[in-house]
Residue frames as a rotation matrix with the C-alpha (Angstrom) as fourth column:
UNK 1
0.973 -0.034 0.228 -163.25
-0.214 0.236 0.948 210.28
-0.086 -0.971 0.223 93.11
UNK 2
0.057 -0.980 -0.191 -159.62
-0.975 -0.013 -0.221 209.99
0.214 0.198 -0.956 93.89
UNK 3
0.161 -0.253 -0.954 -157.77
-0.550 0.779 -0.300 206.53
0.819 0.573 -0.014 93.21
UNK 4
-0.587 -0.741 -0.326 -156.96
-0.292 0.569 -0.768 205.96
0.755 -0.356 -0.550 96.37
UNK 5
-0.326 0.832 0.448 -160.51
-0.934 -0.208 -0.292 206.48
-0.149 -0.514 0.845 97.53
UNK 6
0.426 0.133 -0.895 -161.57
-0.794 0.530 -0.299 203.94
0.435 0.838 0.331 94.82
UNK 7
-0.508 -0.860 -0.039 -158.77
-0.496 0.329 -0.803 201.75
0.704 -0.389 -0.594 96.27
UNK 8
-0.985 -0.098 0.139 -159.89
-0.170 0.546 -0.821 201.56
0.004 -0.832 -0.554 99.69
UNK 9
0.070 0.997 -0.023 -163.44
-0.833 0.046 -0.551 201.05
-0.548 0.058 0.834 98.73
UNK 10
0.325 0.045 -0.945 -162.65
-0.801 0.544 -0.250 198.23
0.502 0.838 0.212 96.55
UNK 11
-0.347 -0.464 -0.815 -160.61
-0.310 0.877 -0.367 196.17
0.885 0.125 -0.448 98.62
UNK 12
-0.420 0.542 0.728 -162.59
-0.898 -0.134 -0.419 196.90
-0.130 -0.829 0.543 101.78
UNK 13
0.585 0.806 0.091 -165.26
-0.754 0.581 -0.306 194.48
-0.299 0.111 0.948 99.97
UNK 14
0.133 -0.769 -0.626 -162.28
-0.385 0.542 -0.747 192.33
0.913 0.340 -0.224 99.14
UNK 15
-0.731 -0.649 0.212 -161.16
-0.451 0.225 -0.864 192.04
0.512 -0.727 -0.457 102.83
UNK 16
-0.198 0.519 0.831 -164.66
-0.905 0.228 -0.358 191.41
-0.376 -0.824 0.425 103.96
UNK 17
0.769 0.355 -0.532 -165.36
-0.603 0.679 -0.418 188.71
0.213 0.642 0.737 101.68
UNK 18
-0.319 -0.844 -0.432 -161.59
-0.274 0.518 -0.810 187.14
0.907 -0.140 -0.396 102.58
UNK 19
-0.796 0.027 0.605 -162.69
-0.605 -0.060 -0.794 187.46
0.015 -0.998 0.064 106.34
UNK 20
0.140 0.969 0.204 -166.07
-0.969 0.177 -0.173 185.82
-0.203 -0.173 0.964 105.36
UNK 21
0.507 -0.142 -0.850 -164.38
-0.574 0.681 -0.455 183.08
0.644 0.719 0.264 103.32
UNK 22
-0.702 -0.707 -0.090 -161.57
-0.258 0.369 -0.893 182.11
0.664 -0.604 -0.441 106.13
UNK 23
-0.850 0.255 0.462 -164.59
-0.472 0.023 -0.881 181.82
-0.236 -0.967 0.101 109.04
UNK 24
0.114 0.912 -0.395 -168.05
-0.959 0.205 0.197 180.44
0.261 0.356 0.897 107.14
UNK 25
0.045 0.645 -0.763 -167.51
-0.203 0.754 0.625 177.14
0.978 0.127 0.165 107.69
UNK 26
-0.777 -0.620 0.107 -167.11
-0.341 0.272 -0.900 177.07
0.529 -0.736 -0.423 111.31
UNK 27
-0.357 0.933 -0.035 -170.30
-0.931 -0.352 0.094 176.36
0.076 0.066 0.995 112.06
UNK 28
0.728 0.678 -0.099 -170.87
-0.619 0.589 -0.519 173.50
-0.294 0.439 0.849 110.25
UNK 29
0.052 -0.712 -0.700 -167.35
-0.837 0.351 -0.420 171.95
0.545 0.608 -0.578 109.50
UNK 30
-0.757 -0.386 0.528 -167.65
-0.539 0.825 -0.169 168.87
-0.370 -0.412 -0.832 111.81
UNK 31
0.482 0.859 0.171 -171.22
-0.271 0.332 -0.904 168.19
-0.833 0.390 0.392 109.77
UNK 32
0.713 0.042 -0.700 -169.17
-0.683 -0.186 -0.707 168.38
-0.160 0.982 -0.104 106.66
UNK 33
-0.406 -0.914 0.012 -166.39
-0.887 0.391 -0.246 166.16
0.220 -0.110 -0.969 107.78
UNK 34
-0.250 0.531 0.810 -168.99
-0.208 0.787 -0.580 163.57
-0.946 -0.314 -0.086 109.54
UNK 35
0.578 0.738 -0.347 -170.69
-0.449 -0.067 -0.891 163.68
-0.681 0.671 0.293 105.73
UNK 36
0.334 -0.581 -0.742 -167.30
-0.936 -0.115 -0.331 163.14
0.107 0.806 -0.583 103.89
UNK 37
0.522 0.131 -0.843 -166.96
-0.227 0.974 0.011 159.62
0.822 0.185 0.538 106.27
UNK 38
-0.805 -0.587 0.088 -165.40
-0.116 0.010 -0.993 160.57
0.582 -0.810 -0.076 109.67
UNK 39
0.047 0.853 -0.520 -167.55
0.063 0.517 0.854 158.76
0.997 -0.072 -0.029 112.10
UNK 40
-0.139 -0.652 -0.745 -165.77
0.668 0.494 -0.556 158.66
0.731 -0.575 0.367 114.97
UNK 41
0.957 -0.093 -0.274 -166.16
0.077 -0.831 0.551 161.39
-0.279 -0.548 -0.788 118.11
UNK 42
0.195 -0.958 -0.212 -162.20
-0.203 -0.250 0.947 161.31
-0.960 -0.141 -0.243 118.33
UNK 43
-0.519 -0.831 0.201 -161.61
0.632 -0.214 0.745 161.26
-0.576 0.513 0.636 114.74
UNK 44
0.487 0.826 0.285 -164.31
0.818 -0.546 0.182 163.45
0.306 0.144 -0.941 113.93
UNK 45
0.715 -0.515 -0.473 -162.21
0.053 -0.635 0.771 166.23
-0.697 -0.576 -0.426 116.66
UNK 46
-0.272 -0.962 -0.022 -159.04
0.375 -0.127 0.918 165.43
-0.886 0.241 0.396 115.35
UNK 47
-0.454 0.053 0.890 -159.92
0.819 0.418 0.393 165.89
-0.351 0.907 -0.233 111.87
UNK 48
0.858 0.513 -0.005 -162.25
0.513 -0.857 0.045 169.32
0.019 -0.041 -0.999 112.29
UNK 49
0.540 -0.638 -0.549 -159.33
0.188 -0.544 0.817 170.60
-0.820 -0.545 -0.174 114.03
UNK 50
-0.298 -0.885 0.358 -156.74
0.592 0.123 0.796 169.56
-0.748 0.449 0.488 111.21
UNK 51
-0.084 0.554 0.828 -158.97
0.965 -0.161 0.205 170.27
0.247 0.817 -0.521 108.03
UNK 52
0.956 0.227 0.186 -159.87
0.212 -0.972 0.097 174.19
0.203 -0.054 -0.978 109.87
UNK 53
0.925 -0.347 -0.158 -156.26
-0.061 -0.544 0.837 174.76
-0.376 -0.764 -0.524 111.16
UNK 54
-0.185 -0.743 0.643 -153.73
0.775 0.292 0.560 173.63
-0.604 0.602 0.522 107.84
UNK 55
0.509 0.132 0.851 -155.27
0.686 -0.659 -0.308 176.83
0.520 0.740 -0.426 106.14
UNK 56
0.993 -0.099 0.068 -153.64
-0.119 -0.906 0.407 179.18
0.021 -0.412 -0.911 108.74
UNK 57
0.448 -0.773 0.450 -150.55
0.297 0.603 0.740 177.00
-0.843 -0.198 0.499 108.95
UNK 58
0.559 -0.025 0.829 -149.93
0.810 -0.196 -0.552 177.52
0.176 0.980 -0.089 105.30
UNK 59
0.789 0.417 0.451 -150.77
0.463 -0.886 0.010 181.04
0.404 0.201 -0.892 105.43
UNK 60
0.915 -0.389 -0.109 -148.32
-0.252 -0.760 0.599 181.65
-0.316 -0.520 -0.793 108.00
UNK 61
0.160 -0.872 0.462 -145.15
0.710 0.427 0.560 179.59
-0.686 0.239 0.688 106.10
UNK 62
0.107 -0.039 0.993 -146.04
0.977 -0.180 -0.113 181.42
0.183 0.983 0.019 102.51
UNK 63
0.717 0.493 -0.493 -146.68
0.572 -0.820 0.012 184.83
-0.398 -0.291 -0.870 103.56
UNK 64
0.472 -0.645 -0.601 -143.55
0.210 -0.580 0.787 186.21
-0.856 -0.497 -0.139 103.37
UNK 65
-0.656 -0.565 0.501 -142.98
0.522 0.140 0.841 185.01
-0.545 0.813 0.203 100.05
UNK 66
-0.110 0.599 0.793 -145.85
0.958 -0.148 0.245 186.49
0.264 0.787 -0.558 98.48
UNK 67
0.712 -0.329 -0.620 -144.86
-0.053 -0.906 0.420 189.86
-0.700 -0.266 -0.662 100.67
UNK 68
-0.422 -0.872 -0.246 -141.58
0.307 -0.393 0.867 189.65
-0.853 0.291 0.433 98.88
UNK 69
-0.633 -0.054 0.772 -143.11
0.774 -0.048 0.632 189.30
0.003 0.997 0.072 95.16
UNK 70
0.323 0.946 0.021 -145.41
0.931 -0.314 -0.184 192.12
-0.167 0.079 -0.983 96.07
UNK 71
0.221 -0.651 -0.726 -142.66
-0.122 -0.758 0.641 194.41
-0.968 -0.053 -0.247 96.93
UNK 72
-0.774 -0.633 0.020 -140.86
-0.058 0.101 0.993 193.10
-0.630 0.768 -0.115 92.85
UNK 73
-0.836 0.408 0.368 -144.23
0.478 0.211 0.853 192.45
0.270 0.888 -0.371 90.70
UNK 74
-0.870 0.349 0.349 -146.79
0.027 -0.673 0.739 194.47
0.493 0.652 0.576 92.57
UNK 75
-0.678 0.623 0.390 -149.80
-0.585 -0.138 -0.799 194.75
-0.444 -0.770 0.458 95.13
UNK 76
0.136 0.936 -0.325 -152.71
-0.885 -0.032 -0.464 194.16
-0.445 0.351 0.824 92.64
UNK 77
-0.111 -0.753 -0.649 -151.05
-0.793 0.461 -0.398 191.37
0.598 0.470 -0.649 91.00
UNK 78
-0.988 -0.151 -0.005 -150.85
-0.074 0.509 -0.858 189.74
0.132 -0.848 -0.514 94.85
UNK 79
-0.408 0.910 0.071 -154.86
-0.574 -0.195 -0.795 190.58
-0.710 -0.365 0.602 95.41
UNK 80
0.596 0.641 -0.482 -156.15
-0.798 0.541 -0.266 188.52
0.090 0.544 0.834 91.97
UNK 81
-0.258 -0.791 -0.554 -154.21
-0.676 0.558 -0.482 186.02
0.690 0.251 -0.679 92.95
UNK 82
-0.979 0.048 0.199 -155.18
-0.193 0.113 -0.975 185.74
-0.069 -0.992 -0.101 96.16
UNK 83
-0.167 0.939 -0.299 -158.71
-0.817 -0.302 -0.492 186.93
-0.552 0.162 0.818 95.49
UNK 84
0.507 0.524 -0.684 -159.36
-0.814 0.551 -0.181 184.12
0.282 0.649 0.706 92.20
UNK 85
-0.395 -0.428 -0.813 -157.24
-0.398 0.877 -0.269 181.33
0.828 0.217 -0.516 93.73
UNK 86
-0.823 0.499 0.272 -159.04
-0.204 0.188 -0.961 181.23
-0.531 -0.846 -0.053 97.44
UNK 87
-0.041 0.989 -0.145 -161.96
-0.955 -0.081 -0.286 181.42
-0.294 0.127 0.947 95.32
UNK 88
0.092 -0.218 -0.972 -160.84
-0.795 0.571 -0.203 178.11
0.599 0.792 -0.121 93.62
UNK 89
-0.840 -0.457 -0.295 -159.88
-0.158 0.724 -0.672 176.33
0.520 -0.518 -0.680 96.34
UNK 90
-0.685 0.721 0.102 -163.33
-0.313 -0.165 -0.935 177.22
-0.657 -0.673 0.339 98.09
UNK 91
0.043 0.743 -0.668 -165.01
-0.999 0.030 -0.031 175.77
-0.003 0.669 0.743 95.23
UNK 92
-0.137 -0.459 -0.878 -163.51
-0.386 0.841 -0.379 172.92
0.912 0.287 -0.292 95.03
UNK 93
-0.783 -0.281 0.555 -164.08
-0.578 0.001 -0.816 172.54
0.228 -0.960 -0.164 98.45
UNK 94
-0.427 0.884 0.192 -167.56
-0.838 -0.306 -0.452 171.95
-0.341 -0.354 0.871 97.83
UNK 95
0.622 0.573 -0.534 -167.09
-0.733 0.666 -0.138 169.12
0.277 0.478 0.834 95.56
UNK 96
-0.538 -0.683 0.493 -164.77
-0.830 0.531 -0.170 167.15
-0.145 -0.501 -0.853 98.33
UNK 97
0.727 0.537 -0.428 -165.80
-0.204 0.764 0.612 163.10
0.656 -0.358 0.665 98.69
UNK 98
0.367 -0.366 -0.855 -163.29
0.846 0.514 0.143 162.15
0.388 -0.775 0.499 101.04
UNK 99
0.962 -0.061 -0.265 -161.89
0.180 -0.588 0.789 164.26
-0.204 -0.807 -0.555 104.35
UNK 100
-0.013 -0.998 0.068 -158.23
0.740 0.036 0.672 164.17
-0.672 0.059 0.738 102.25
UNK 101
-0.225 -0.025 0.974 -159.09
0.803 -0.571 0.171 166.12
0.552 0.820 0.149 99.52
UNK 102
0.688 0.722 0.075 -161.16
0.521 -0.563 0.642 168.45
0.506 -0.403 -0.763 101.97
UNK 103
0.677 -0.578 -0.456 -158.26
0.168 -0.482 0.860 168.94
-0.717 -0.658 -0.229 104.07
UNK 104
-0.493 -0.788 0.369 -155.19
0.847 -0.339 0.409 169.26
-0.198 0.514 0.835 100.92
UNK 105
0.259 0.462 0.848 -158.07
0.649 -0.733 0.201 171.96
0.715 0.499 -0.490 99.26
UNK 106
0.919 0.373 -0.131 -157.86
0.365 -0.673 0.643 173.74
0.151 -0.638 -0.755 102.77
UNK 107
-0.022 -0.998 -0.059 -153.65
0.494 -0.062 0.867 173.70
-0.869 -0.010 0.494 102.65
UNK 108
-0.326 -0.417 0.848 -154.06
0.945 -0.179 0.275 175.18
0.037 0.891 0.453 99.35
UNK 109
0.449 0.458 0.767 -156.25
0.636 -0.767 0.086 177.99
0.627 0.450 -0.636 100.39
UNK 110
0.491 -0.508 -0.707 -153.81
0.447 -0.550 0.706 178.65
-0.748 -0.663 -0.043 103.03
UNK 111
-0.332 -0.777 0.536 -151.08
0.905 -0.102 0.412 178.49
-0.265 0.622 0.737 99.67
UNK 112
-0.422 -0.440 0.793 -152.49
0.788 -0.610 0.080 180.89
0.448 0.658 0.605 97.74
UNK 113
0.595 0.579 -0.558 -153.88
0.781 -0.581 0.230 183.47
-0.191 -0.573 -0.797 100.96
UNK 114
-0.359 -0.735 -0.575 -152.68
0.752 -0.593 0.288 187.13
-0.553 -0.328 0.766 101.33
UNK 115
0.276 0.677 0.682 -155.36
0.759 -0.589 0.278 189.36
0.590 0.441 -0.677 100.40
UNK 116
0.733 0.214 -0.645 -155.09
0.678 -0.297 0.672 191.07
-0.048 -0.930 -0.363 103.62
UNK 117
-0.074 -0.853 -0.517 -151.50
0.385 -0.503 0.774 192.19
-0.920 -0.141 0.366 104.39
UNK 118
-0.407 -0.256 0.877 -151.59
0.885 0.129 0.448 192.93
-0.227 0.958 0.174 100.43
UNK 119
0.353 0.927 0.124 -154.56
0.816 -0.370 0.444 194.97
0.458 -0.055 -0.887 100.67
UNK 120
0.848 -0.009 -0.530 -153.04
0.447 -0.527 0.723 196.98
-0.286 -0.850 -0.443 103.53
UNK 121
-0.183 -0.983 0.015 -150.04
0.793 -0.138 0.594 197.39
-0.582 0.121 0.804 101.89
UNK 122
-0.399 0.565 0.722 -151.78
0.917 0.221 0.333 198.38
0.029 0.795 -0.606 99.10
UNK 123
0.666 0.714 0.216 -153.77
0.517 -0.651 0.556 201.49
0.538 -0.258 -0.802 100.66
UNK 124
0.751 -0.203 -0.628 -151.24
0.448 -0.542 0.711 202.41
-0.485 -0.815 -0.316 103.22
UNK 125
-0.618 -0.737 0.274 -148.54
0.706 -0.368 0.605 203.02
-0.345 0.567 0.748 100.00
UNK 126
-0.039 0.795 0.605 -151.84
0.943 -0.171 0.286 205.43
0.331 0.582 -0.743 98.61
UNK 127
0.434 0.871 -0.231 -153.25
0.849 -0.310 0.427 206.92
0.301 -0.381 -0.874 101.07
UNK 128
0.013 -0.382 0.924 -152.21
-0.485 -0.811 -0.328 210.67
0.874 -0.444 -0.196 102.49
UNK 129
-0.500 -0.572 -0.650 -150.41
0.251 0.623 -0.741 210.46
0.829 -0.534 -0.167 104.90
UNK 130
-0.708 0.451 0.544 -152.70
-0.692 -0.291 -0.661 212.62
-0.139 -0.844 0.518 107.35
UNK 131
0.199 0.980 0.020 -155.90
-0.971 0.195 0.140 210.08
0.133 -0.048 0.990 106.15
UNK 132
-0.324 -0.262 -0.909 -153.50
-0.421 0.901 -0.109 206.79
0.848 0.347 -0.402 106.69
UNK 133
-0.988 0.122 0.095 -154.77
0.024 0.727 -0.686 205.78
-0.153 -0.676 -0.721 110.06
UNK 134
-0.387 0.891 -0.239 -158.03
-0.655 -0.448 -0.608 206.25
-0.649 -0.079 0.757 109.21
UNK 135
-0.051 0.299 -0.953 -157.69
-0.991 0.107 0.086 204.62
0.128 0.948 0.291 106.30
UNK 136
-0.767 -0.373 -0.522 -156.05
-0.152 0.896 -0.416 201.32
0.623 -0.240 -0.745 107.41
UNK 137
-0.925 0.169 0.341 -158.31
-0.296 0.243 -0.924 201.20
-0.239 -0.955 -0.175 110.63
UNK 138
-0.186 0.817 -0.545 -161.40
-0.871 -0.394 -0.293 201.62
-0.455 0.420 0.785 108.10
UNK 139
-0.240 -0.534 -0.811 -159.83
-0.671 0.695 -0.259 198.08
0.702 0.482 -0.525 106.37
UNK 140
-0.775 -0.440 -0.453 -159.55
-0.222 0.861 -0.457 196.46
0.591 -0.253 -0.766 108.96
UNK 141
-0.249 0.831 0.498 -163.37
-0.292 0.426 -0.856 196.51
-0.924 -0.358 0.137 109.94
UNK 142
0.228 0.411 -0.882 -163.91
-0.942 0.324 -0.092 194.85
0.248 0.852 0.461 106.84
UNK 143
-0.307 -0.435 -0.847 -162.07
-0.437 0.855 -0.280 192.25
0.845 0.284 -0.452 107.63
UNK 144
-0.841 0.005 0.540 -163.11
-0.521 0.258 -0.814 192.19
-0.143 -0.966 -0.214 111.48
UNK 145
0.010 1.000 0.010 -166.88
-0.841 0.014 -0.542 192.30
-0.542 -0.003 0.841 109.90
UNK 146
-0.180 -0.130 -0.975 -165.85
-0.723 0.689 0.042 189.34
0.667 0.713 -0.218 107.36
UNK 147
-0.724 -0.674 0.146 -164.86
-0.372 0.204 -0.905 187.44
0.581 -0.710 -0.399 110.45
UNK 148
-0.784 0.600 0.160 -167.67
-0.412 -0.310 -0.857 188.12
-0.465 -0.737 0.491 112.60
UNK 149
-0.055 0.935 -0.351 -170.08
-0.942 -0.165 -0.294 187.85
-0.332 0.315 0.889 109.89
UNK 150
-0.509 -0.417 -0.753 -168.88
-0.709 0.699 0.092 184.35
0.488 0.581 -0.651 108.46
UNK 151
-0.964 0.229 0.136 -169.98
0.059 0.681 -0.730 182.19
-0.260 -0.696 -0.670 111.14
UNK 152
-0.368 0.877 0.310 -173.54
-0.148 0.274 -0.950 183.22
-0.918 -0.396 0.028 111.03
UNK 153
0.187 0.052 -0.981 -173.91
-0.979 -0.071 -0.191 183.60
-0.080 0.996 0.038 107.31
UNK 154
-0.755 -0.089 -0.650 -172.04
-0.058 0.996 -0.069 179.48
0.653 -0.014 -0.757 106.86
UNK 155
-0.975 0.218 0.047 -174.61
0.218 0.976 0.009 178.45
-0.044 0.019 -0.999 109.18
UNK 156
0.140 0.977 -0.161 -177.90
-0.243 -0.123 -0.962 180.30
-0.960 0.174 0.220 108.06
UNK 157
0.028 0.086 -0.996 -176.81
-0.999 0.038 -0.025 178.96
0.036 0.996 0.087 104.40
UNK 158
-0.977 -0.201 -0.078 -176.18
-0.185 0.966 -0.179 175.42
0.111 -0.160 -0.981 105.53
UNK 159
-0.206 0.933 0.295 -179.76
-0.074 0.285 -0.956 175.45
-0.976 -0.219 0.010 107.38
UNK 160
0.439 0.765 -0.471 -181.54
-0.510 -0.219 -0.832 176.81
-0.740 0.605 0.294 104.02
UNK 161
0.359 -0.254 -0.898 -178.96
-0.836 0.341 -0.431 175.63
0.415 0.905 -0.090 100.82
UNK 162
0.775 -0.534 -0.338 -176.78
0.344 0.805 -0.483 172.74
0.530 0.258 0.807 102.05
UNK 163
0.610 -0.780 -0.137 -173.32
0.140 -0.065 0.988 172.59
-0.780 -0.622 0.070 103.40
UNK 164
-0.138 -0.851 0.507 -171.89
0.843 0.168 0.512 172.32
-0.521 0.498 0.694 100.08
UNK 165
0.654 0.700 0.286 -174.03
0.726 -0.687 0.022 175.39
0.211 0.193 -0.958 98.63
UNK 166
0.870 0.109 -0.481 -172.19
0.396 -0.735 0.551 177.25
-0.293 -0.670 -0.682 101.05
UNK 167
-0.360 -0.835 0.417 -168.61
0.526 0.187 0.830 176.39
-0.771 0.518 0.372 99.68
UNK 168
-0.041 0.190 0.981 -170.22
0.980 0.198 0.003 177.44
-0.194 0.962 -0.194 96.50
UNK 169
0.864 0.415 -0.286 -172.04
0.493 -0.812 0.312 180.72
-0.103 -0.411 -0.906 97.62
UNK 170
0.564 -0.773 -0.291 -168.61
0.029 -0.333 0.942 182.08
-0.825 -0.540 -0.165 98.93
UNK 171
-0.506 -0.783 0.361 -166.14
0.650 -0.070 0.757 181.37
-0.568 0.618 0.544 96.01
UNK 172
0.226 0.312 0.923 -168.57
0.932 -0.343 -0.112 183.60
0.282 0.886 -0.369 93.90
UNK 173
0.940 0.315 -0.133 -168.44
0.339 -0.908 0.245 186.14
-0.043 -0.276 -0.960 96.14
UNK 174
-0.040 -0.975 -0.218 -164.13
0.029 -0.219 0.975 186.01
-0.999 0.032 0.036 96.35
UNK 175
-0.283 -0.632 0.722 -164.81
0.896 0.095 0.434 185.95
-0.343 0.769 0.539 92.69
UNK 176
0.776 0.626 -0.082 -166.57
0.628 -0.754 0.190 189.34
0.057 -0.199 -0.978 92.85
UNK 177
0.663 -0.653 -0.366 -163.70
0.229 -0.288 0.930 190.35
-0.713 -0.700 -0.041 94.58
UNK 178
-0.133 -0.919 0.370 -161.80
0.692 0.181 0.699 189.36
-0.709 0.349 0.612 91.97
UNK 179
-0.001 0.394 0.919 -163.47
0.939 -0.315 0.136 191.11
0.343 0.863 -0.370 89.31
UNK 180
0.977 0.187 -0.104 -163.51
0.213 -0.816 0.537 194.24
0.016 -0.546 -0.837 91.28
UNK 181
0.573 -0.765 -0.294 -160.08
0.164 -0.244 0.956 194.06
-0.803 -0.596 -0.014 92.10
UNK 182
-0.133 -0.199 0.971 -159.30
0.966 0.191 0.172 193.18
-0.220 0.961 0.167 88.05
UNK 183
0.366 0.460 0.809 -161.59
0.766 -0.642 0.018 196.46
0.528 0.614 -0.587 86.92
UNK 184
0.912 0.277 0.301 -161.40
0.062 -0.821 0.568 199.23
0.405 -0.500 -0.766 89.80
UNK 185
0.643 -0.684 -0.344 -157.99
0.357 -0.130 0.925 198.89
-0.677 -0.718 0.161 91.58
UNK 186
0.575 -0.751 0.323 -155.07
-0.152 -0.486 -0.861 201.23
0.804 0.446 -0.394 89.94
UNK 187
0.500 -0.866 -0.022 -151.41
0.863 0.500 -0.074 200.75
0.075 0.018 0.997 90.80
């Protein structure tokens, strides 16, 4: 199979897993916040809100830097980075005790995001140029399906394993990712 097949088959399961990882706890994240010691209705809100909405924040300060070093050290490089530090932070997530740690872990998985754009880069520098929309558009239902799928997945694991389980569940799979992305992805 050509490399760049290989490629977009690899990070496909990369993007959905990112997409699954960024949306799973929505469900269930004001249970996990009530659990960590936020009692309150109104700090219970405020807190959900902050804790789900400092990972995108992040994401959207860093980005650019970790575009630049992709462009000077490399796509793949950007993707186990991404790929084994989200996983880290999404462990760790699981062994919060207070609603600070819960929410710095979630600023960090904003830090070390950029699977995505990385990914795309990634494939669209590959791909022929007659199979690049295809290719890219193919991507990005991974991620849509990550997305989509996350929600129910975080809360049919919460029902059956636990809330923290779920935290757990997930970082294996971004470490999958990683391992995939380690073995199968060529430069």
């Amino acid at each position: 199979m050509e490399s760049w097949k290989v490629n977009l088959i690899s990070v496909w399961f990369g993007c959905f897993f990112t997409g699954l990882a960024i949306s799973q706890i929505l469900p269930f994240l004001p249970l996990y916040v009530s659990q960590l010691g936020v009692t309150s209705h109104e700090a219970l809100s405020m807190w959900s809100g902050l804790t789900f909405s400092v990972t995108f924040l992040v994401s959207a300060i860093v980005s650019p830097m970790w575009g630049s070093l992709a462009d000077r050290k490399g796509r793949k490089l950007m993707l186990l980075r991404a790929s084994l530090g989200m996983a880290i932070a999404i462990l760790l997530q699981a062994f919060a005790t207070n609603v600070w740690q819960l929410f710095i872990l979630r600023a960090v998985m904003g830090l070390t995001s950029g699977y995505i754009p990385n990914a795309m880069a990634l494939v669209a520098s590959q791909v022929p140029r007659e199979r690049s929309g295809w290719a890219l558009s193919t991507l990005s239902t991974a991620q849509i399906s990550g997305v989509i799928g996350g929600p129910l997945l975080g809360g049919f694991l919460a029902d059956h394993v636990g809330l923290r389980a779920v935290f757990i569940i997930t970082a294996i799979l971004l470490t999958v990712s990683f391992l995939v992305t380690l073995f199968l992805i060529k430069e």
